[in-house]
N, C-alpha and C positions, 0 to 999 in steps of 0.2 A: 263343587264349591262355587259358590258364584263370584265375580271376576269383575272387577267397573272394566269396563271399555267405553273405551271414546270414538266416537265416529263423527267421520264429517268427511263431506262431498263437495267437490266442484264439480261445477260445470261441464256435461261430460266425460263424468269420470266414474268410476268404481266406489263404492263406499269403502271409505278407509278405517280402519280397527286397529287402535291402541294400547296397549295393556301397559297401563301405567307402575302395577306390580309386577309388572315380566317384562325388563328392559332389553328391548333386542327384537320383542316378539311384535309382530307386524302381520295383518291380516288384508283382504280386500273382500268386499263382496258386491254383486250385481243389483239386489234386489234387497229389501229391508228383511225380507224371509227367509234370505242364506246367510245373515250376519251369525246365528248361532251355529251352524256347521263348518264355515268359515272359522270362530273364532275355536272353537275344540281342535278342528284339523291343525291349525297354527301354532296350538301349545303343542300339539303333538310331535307335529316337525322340528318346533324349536328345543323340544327335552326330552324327545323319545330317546337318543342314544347319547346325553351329557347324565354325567354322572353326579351334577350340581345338586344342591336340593332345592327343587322349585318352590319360590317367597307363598307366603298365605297371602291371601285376597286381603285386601283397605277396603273399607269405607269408602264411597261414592265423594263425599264429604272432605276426605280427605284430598282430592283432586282437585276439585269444582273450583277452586276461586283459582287454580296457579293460572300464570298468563300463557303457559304455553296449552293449556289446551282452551283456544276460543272459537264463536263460530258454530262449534258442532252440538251434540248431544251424548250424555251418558245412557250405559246399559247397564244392569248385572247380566254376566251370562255366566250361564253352568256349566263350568267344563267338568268335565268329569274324568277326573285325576287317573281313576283304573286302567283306562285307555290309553293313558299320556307311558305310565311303565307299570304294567304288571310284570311286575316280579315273582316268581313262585317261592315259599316260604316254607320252610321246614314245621310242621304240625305234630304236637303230640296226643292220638286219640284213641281211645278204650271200645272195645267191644269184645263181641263172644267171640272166641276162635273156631267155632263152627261158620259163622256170618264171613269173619274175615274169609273163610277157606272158601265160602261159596264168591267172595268177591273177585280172589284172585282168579280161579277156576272162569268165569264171566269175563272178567278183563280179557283174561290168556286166547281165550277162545275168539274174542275180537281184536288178538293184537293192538292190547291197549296194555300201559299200566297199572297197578292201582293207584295211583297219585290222579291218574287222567280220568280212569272211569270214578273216582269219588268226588273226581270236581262236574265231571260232565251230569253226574246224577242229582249234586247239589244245586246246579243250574236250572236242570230239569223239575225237579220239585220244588224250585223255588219261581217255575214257570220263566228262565231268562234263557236266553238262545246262547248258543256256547262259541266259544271267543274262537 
């Protein structure tokens, strides 16, 4: 979801990261090229283990004129909420019970689940490396 952040720097200093829809949440970064792993790492830390529900992203627009953020410049950045708390989810899903029987049989044999090797398969054929 993309995210306004605000940044601004002084003088010798670290670029400072805002989240005006994440109150609390506070980032730094070195270079203008780590402000987006900066700003993900930061929502991570600040919600990975609060059980709040993290606000939706505003508008840039909605920011821009307040006085307290002047000086700097806005961002959208894309945190990518999966990583802040995956959760695992109870699913209900249909197939042959010959397939299911060779799944489990596969899992067992790798000392997996079937919950872990149907996520690790779904990754894989959806080409994403597994969490």
């Amino acid at each position: 979801m993309l995210y306004p952040v605000y940044v601004h720097k002084d003088k010798d200093s670290a670029f400072g990261l805002t989240f005006p829809d994440l109150p609390g949440c506070f980032a730094a970064a070195d270079e203008p090229a780590d402000i987006p792993r900066a700003a993900q790492e930061a929502v991570e830390a600040h919600y990975g283990s609060d059980a709040d529900p993290i606000p939706a992203p505003s508008g840039v627009d909605r920011w821009a004129g307040s006085k307290d953020f002047k000086g700097g410049f806005w961002m959208l950045v894309d945190i990518d909420l999966t990583k802040v708390r995956d959760k695992a989810v109870r699913v209900n899903v249909s197939m042959s019970e010959a397939l299911l029987q060779r799944i489990d049989r596969y899992a067992s044999q790798r000392s997996m689940s079937r919950s872990a090797f149907l996520a690790t398969a779904a990754e894989h054929e959806m080409g994403e490396r597994a969490l």
